[in-house]
Each structure stands twice: as structure tokens, then as C-alpha cells.
KEZAZA-607461 format. One line per field, with one value per residue: residue number from 1; x, y, z of N, C-alpha, C, O in turn. Coordinates in steps of 0.2 Angstrom, whole numbers, m for minus. Layout:
BEGIN
resi NUM, ... .
neast X, ... .
nnorth Y, ... .
nup Z, ... .
caeast X, ... .
canorth Y, ... .
caup Z, ... .
ceast X, ... .
cnorth Y, ... .
cup Z, ... .
oeast X, ... .
onorth Y, ... .
oup Z, ... .
END
This chain:
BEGIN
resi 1, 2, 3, 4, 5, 6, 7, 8, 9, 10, 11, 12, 13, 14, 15, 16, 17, 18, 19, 20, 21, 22, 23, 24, 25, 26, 27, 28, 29, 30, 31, 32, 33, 34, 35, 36, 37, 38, 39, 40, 41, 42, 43, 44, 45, 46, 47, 48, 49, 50, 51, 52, 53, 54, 55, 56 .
neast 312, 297, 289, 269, 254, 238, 220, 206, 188, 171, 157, 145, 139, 147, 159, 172, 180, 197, 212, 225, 244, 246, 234, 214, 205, 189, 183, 176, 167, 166, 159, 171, 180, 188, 190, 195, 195, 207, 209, 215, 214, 208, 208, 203, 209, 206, 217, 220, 227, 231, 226, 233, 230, 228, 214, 213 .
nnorth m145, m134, m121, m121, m118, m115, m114, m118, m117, m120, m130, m134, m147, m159, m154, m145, m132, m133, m123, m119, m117, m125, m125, m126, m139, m150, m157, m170, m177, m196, m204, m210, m208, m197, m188, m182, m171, m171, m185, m188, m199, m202, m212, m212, m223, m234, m233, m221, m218, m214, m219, m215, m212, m215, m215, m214 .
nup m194, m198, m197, m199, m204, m202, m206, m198, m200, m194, m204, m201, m190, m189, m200, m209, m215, m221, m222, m230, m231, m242, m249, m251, m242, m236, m224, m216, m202, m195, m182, m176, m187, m196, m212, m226, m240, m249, m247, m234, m221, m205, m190, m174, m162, m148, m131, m134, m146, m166, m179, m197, m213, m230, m242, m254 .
caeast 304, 294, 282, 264, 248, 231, 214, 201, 183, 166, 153, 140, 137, 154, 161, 176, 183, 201, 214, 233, 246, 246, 226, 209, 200, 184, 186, 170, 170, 158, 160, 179, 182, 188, 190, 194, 195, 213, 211, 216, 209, 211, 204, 203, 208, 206, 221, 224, 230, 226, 228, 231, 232, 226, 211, 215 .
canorth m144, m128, m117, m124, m113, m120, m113, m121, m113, m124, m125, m142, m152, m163, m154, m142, m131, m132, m119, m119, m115, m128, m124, m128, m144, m151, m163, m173, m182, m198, m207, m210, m209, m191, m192, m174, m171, m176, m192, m191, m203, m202, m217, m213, m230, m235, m231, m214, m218, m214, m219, m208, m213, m213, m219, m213 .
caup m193, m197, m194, m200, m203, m205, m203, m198, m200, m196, m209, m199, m185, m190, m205, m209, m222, m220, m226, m229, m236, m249, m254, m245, m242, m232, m219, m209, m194, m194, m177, m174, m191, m200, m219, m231, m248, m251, m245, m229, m217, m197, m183, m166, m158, m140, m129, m136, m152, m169, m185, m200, m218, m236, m245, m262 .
ceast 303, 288, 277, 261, 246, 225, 210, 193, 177, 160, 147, 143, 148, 157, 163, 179, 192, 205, 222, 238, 247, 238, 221, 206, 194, 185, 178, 172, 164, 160, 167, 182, 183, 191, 189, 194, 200, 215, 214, 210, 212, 207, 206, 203, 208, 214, 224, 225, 225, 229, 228, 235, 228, 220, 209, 222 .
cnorth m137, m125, m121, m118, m116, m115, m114, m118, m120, m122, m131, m143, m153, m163, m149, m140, m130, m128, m117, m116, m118, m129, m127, m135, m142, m158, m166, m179, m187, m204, m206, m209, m200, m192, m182, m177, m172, m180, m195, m194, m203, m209, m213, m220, m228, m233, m225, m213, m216, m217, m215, m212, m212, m217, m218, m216 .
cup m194, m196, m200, m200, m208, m201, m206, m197, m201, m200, m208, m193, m188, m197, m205, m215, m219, m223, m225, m233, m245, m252, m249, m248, m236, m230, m217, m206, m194, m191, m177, m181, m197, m208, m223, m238, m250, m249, m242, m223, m210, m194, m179, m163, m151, m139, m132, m141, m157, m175, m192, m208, m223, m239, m254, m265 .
oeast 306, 283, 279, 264, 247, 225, 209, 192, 176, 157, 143, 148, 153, 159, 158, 180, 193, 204, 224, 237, 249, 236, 222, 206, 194, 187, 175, 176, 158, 162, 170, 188, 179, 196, 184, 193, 200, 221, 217, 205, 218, 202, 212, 198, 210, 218, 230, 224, 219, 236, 222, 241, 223, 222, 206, 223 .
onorth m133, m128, m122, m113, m117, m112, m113, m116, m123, m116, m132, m140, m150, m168, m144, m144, m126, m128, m115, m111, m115, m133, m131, m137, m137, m162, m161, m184, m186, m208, m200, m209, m198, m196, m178, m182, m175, m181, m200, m192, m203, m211, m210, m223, m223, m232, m225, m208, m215, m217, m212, m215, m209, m223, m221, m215 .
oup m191, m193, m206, m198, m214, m196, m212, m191, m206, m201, m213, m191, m188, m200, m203, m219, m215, m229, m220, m237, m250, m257, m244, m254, m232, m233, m216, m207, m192, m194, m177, m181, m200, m208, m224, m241, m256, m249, m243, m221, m209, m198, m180, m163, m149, m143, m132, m143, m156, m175, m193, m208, m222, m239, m259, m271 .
END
């Protein structure tokens, strides 16, 4: 496992420019549901949990 480095900078209400080391995207958040430009997908479900997967 290694070291990670991300930065996150807000640019809205429910919306993010993210930036890594594999290149920047934009993430938004709308209700439980967060969604960027590489077509990652988050839930927030009940009990804590979340879901995280792909919609491309």
C-alpha cells in the first residue's frame, strides 16, 4: 500500500475540482449520490456504508 496525494479544491455549492497524481477531474454531489468525470459513482447508504462504482 502507498502513499496517495489528492487535492481537492471547491469551485459550487456541491461541486469539486479534484487533482492527482494521475490528472484532474470534477466530482458533484447531488443528494447521497457523488458522480465525477471518470465515471466514478459513490452512494451513501443507510447504516454507514457506501457504495462506489462505475457508470461508464
Amino acid at each position: 500500500m502507498g502513499i496517495l496525494f489528492r487535492e481537492k479544491k471547491k469551485v459550487g455549492k456541491n461541486s469539486w475540482i479534484n487533482v492527482s497524481k494521475s490528472g484532474a477531474s470534477a466530482s458533484t454531489k447531488v443528494g447521497p449520490v457523488t458522480i465525477n468525470s471518470r465515471g466514478g459513482v459513490w452512494v451513501n447508504l443507510p447504516g454507514g456504508m457506501t457504495y462506489r462504482g462505475r457508470w461508464k
